[in-house]
C-alpha positions as CSV (number, residue, x, y, z in Angstrom):
1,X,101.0,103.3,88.9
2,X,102.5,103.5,92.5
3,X,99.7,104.4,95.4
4,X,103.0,105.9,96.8
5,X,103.9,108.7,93.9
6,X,102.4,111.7,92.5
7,X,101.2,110.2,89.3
8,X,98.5,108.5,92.0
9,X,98.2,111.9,94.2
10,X,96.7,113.2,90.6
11,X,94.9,110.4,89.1
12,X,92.5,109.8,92.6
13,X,91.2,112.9,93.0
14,X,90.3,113.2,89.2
15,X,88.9,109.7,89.1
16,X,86.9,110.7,92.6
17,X,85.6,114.0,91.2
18,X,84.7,112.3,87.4
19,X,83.1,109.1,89.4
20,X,80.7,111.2,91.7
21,X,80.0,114.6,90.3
22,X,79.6,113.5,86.5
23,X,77.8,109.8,87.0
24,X,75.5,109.7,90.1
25,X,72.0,108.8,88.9
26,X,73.0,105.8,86.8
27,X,75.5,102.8,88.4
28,X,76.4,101.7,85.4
29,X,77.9,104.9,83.9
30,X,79.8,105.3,87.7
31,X,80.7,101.4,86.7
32,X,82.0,102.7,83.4
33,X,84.1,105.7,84.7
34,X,85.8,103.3,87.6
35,X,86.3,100.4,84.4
36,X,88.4,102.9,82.3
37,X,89.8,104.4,85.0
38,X,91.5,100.9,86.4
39,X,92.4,100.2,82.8
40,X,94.7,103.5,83.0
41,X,95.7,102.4,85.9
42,X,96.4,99.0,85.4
43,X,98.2,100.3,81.7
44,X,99.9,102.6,83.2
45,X,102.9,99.9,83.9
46,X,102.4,98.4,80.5
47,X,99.9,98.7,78.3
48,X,100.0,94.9,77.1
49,X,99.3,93.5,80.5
50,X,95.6,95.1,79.7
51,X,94.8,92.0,76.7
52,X,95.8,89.4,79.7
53,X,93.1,90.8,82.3
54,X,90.5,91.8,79.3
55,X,91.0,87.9,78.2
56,X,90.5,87.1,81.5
57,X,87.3,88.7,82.0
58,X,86.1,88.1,78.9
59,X,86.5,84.3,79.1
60,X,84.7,83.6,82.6
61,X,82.2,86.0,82.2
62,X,80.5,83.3,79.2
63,X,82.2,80.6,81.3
64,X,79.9,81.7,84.4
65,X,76.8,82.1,82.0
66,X,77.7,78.8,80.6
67,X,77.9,77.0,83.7
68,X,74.9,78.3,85.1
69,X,72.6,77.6,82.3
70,X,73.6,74.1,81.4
71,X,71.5,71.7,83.1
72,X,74.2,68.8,82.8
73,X,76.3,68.0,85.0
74,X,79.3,67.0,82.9
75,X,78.8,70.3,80.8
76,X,79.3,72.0,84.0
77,X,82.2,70.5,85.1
78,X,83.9,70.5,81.7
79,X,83.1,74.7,81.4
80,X,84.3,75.0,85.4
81,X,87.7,73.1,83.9
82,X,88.2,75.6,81.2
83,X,87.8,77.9,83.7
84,X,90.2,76.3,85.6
85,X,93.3,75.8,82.9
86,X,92.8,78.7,81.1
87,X,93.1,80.9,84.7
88,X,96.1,78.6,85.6
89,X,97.8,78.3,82.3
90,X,98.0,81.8,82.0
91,X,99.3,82.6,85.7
92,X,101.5,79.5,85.1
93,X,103.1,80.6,81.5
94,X,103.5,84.1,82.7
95,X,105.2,83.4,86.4
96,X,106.0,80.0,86.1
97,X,107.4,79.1,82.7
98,X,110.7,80.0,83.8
99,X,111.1,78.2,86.9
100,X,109.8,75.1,85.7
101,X,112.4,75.2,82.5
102,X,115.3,76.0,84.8
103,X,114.5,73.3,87.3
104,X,114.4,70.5,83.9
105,X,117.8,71.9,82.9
106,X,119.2,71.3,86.5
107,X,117.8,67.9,87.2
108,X,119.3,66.7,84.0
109,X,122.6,68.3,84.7
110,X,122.6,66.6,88.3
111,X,122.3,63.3,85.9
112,X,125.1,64.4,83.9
113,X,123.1,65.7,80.7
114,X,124.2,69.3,80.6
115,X,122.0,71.5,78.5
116,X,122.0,74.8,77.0
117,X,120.1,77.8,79.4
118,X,118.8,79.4,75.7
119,X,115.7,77.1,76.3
120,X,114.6,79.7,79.1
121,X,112.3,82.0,78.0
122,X,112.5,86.0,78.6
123,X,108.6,85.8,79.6
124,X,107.6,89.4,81.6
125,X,105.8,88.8,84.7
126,X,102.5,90.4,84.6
127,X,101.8,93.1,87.5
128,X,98.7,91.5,89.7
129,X,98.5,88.3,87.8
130,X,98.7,86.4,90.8
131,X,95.4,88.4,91.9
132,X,92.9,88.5,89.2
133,X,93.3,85.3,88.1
134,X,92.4,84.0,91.9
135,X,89.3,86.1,91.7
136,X,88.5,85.4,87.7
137,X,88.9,81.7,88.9
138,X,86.8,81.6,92.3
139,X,83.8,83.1,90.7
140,X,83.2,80.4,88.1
141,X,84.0,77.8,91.0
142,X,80.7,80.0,93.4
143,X,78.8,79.8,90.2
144,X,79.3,76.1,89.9
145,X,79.1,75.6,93.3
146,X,75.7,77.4,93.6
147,X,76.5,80.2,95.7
148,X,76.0,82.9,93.2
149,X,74.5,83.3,90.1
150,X,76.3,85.4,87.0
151,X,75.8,88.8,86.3
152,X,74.9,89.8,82.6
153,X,76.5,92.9,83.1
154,X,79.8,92.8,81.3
155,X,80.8,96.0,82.1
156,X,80.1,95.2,86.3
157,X,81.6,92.0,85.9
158,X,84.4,93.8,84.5
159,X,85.0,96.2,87.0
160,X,84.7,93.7,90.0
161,X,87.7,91.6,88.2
162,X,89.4,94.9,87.2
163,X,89.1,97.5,90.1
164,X,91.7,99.5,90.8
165,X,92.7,99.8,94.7
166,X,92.6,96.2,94.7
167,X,94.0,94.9,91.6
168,X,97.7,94.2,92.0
169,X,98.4,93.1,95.3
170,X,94.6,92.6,97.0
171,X,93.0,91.6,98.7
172,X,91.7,88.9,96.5
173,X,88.1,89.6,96.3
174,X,84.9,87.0,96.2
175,X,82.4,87.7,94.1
176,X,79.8,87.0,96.4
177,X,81.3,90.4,98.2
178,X,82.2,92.5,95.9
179,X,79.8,92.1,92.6
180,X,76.9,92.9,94.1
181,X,78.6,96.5,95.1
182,X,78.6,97.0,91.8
183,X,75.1,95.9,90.7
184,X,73.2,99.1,92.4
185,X,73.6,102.8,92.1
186,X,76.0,104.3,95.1
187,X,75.3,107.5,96.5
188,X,77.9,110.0,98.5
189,X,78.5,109.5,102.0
190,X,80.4,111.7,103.8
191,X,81.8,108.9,106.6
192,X,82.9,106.5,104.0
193,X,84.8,109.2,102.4
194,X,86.2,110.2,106.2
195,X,87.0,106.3,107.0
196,X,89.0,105.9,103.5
197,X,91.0,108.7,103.9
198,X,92.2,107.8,107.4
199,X,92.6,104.4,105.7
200,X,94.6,105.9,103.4
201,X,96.7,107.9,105.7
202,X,97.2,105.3,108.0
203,X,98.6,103.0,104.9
204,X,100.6,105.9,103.5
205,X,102.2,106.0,106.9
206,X,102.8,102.4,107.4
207,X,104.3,101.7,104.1
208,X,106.4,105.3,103.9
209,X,107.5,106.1,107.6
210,X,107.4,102.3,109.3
211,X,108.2,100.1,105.7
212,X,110.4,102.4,103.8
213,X,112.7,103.4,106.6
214,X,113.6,99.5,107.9
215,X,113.7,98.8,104.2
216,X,117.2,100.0,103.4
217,X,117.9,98.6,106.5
218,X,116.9,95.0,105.6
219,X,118.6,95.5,102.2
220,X,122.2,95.9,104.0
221,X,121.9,93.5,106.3
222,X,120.7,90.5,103.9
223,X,123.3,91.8,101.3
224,X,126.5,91.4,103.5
225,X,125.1,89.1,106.3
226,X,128.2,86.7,105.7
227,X,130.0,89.5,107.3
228,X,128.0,90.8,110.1
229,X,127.5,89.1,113.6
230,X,124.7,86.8,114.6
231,X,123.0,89.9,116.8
232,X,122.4,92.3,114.0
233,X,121.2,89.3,111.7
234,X,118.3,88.4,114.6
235,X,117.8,92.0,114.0
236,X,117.8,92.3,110.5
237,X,115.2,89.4,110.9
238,X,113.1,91.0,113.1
239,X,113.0,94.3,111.2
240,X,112.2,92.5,107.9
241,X,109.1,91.0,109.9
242,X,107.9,94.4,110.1
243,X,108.9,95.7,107.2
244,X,106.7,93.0,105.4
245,X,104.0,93.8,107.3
246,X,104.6,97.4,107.0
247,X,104.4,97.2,103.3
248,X,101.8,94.7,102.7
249,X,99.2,95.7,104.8
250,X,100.1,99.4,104.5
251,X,99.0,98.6,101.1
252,X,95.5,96.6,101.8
253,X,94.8,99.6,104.5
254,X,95.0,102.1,101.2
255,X,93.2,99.8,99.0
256,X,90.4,99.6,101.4
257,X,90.2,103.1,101.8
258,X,90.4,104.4,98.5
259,X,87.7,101.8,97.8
260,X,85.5,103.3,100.6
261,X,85.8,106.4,98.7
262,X,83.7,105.2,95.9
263,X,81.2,103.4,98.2
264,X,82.8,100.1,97.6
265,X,83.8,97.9,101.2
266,X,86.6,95.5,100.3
267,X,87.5,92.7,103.0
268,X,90.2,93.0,105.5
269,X,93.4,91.7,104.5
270,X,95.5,91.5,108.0
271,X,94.0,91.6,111.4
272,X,97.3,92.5,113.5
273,X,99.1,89.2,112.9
274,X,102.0,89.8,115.6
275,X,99.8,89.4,118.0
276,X,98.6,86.4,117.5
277,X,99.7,83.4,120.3
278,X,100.2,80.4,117.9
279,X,100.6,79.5,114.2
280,X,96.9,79.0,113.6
281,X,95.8,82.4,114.7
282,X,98.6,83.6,112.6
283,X,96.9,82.8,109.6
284,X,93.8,83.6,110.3
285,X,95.0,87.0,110.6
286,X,97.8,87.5,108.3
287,X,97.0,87.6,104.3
288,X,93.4,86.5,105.1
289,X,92.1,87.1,101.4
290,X,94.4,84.6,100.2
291,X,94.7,82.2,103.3
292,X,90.4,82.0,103.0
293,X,90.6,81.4,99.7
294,X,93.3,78.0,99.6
295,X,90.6,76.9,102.8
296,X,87.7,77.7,100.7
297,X,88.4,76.8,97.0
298,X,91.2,74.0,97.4
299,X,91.6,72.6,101.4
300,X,87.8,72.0,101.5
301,X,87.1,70.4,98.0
302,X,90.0,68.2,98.9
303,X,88.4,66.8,102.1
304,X,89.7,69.3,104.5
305,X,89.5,67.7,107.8
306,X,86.7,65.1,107.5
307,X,88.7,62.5,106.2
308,X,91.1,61.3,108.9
309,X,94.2,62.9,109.9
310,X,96.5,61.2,107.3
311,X,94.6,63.2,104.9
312,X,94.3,66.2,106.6
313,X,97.5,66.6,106.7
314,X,98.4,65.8,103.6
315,X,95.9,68.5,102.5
316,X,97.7,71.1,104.8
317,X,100.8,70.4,103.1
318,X,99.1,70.9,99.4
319,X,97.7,74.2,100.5
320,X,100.6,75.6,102.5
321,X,102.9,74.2,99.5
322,X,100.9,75.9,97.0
323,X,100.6,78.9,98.9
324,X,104.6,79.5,99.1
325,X,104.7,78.6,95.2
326,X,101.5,81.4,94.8
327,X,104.3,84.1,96.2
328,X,106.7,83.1,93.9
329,X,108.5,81.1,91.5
330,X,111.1,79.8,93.6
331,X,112.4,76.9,95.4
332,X,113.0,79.2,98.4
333,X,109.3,80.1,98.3
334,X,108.0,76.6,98.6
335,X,111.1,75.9,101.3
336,X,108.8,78.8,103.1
337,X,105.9,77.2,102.5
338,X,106.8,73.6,104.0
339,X,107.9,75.4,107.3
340,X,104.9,76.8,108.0
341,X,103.0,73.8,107.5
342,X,105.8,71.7,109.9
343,X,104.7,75.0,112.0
344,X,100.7,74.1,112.1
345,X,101.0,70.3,112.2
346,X,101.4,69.9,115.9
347,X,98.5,72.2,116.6
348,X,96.3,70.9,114.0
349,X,96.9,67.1,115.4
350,X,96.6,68.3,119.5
351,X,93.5,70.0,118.0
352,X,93.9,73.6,119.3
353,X,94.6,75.6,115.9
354,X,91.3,77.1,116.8
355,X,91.4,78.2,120.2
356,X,92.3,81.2,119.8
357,X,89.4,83.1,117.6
358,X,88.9,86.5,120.0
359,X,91.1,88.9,120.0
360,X,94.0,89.2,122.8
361,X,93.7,90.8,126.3
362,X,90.0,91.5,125.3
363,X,87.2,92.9,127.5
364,X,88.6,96.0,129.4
365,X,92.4,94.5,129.6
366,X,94.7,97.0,128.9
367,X,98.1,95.1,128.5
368,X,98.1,91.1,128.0
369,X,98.6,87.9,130.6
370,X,102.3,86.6,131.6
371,X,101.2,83.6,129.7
372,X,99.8,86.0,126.3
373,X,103.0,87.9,125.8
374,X,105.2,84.0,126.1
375,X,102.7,83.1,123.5
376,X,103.1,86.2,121.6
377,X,106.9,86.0,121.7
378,X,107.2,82.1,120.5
379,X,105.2,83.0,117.7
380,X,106.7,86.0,116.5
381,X,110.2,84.3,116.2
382,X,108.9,81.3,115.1
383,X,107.6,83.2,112.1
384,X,110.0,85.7,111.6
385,X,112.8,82.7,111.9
386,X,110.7,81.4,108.8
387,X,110.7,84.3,106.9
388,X,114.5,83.9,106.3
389,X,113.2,81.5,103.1
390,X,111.2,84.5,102.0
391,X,113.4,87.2,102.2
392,X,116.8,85.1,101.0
393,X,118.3,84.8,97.5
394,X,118.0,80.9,97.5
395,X,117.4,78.5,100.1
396,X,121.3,77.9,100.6
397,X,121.4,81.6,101.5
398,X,118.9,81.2,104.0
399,X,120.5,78.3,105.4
400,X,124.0,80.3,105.8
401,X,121.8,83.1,107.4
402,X,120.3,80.5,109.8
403,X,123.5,79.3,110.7
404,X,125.4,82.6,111.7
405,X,122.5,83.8,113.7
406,X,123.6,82.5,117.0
407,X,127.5,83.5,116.7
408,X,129.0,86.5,118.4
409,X,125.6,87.7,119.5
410,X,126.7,91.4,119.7
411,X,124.0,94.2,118.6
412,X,126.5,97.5,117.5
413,X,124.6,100.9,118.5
414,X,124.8,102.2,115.0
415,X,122.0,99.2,114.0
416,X,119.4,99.7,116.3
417,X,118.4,102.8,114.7
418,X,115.5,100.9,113.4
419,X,114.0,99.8,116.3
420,X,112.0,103.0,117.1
421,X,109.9,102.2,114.1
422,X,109.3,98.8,115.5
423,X,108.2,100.2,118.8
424,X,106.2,102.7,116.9
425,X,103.9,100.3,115.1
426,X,104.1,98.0,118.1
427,X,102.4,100.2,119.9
428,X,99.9,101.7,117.4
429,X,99.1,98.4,116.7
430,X,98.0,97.4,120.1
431,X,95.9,100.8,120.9
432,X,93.5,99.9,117.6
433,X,93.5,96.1,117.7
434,X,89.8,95.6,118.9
435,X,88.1,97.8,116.3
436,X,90.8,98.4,113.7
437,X,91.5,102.1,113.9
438,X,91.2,104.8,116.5
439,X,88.3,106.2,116.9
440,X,88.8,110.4,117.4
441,X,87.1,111.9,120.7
442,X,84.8,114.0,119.1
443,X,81.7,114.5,116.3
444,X,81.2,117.1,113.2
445,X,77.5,117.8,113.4
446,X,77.7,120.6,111.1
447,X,78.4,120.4,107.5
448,X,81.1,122.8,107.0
449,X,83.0,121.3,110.1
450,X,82.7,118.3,108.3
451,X,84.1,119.2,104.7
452,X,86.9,121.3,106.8
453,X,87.8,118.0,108.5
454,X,87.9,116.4,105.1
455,X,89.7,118.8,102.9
456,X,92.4,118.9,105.9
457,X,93.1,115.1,105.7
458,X,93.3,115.5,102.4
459,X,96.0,118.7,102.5
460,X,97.9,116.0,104.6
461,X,97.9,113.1,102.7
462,X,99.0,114.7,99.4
463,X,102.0,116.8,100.9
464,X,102.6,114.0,103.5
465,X,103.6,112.1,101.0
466,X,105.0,113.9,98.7
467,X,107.0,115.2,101.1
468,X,108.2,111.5,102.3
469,X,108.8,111.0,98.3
470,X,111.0,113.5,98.0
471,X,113.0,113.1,101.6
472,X,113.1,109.4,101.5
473,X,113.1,108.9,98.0
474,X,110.2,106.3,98.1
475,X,109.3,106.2,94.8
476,X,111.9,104.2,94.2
477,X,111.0,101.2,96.4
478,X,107.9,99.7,95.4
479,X,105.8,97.5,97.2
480,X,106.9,94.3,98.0
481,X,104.2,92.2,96.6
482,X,103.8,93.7,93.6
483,X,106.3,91.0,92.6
484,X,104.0,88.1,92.9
């Protein structure tokens, strides 16, 4: 189910009416309620993706108990393991199998040995896999690594691995954050339900207005760039950028919010990653759920930085390698990957990839320094260059791209159409980027004022978007990272 269709505009407000007006006294029945609720949700692409996730949970919720109870070492270790492979052999059958057959059949035909492509397998790529086995995973690794102890509430633990708003595309939760939410009783509150809908309208609009509308865009460019002059492919670039970030944090901006409707706080996922002024900063603000979690659960274990620089940056390259294969089961993917650790390498060996942890033209500033929008600028192109290897069919595409970007630099008027929405989130962007949203000029003391001001956001975000369905036919164009 789509956050951006009607089926969704339905389900919520059914879900939110069941969830606090039939189950309020007792946590676990609201627990219940939100449990089947994700598992319509979650079925409601395919209704054998729901013995995956229900394996899932069912295997490191004992593996959790297991590990937490055995007094050996070794016996902790060896459940942690099967933690481990069973979470990663399922991710890897499911969106890996495929790329790893293909690549055996072309290394032996390079050799001469041709072979017959019926080895491949015609394996379905589960919706969110990429997610809930990350946060399946990561709590048997806090258990083992002491920083939480398991629940024996299956049905909790079940709906921390299985909630809804977060469950295909993230953020990736901890359990330390997120379990614990659904260990006590949550009452109503009439803010939370204010912030998530604003949440929710600010996500609707970045993904249907900004996302959607450079979307199409993107899709002609990329598709006939052999054609096209180097100016509209800088531009095509530039508008993918946004369109990315459009669509992916729109997303994380609605799955916050729609948690916040059920009392639930979910972490931030981006923290206005055009703005940063190097690589570093970058990704500390851009997919933070899933950058925190390769620093916490693979660069650390590893060594991280203690070890000497050799190994250091050897471990940047695992995580940042990994990370690109995470997205997807391409070469291009990992091609992505390996830039952006090139990228970090210079500022991780001159030691400044953490001198920027504030955020930019702080204090009472209004617009940034000379030298802050230079920094802003180099990094914005240095990442959007890289996102070529994302947005390409294949890394030989990408490097055809690269190479007619610089020719006949000429931007026709009919292709900057898409700019405005650039500017647009540019600029809304900025105005909230110390405290995350704007903040309206005025209180509801009263009650009524208060449920008028909700019922009104609500009257706009249902025929908002239906509205934008129906004009821009976004139900059509899922989001983008629904894919990995």
């Amino acid at each position: 189910m789509l956050f951006n269709s009607i089926e969704y505009l339905i389900f919520l407000p059914v879900v939110f009416i069941i969830h606090w007006y039939t189950f309020t006294k007792r946590f676990k029945a609201q627990n219940l309620t939100i449990l089947i609720s994700s598992y319509f949700f979650y079925g409601w692409w395919d209704w054998r993706f729901l013995t995956l996730i229900s394996l899932s949970i069912i295997v490191d919720y004992f593996i959790g108990l297991k590990i937490h109870y055995s007094q050996d070492i070794k016996v902790r270790k060896s459940f942690l393991w099967v933690s481990i492979c069973f979470n990663l052999g399922l991710l890897g059958f499911f969106k890996y199998c495929n790329f790893f057959i293909d690549s055996w059949i072309d290394l032996l035909a390079s050799f001469g040995y041709e072979q017959n492509s019926i080895w491949t397998l015609n394996v379905i790529l589960p919706v969110g896999i990429s997610f809930y086995t990350f946060q399946t995973m990561s709590y048997s690794l806090d258990i083992y690594y002491k920083k939480i102890k398991p629940t024996k509430d299956f049905i909790s633990f079940a709906t921390f691995v299985s909630f809804f708003p977060q469950l295909v595309a993230g953020p990736i939760e901890r359990a330390t954050n997120l379990l614990p939410q659904f260990l006590l009783r949550r009452g109503f509150c009439f803010d939370n339900c204010i912030q998530g809908l604003r949440l929710i309208l600010w996500g609707m609009f970045k993904k249907l207005v900004i996302a959607d509308s450079l979307g199409w865009r993107v899709d002609y460019i990329f598709d006939n760039f052999q054609i096209l002059d180097g100016g509209i492919l800088i531009l095509g670039l530039i508008y993918f950028s946004f369109q990315i970030y459009c669509d992916f944090s729109g997303y994380s901006d609605i799955a916050i919010g729609t948690a916040k409707l059920f009392g639930i706080d979910l972490m931030p996922n981006f923290k206005f990653p055009y703005f940063s002024r190097d690589i570093g900063e970058f990704w500390r603000r851009w997919h933070i759920s899933l950058s925190s979690w390769f620093r916490d659960y693979l660069y650390i274990p590893l060594g991280g930085s203690r070890n000497g620089q050799w190994v250091s940056i050897r471990n940047i390259f695992i995580i940042f390698t990994l990370s690109g294969f995470w997205h997807g089961a391409e070469w291009k993917y990992i091609m992505w990957g390996l830039v952006h650790a090139l990228l970090f390498c210079p500022l991780f060996l001159s030691g400044k990839n953490r001198i920027y942890t504030n955020s930019i033209a702080g204090n009472k500033n209004i617009f940034p320094s000379i030298k802050e929008i230079s920094q802003i600028t180099i990094t914005f192109f240095t990442t959007t260059f890289a996102w070529v290897f994302f947005r390409s069919d294949s890394i030989y595409e990408a490097f055809l791209y690269l190479g007619k970007l610089f020719t006949n630099l000429t931007l026709p008027s009919n292709h900057l159409g898409g700019f405005k929405y650039v500017l647009i989130i540019t600029i809304l962007d900025w105005l909230i980027r110390k405290n995350g949203r704007l903040k309206p000029k005025f209180t509801l003391n009263k009650k009524i004022y208060q449920w008028i001001y909700l019922i009104s956001l609500i009257i706009v975000i249902v025929f908002g978007t239906i509205s934008l369905i129906f004009l821009a036919n976004s139900s059509e164009r899922p989001f983008i990272y629904f894919q990995f």
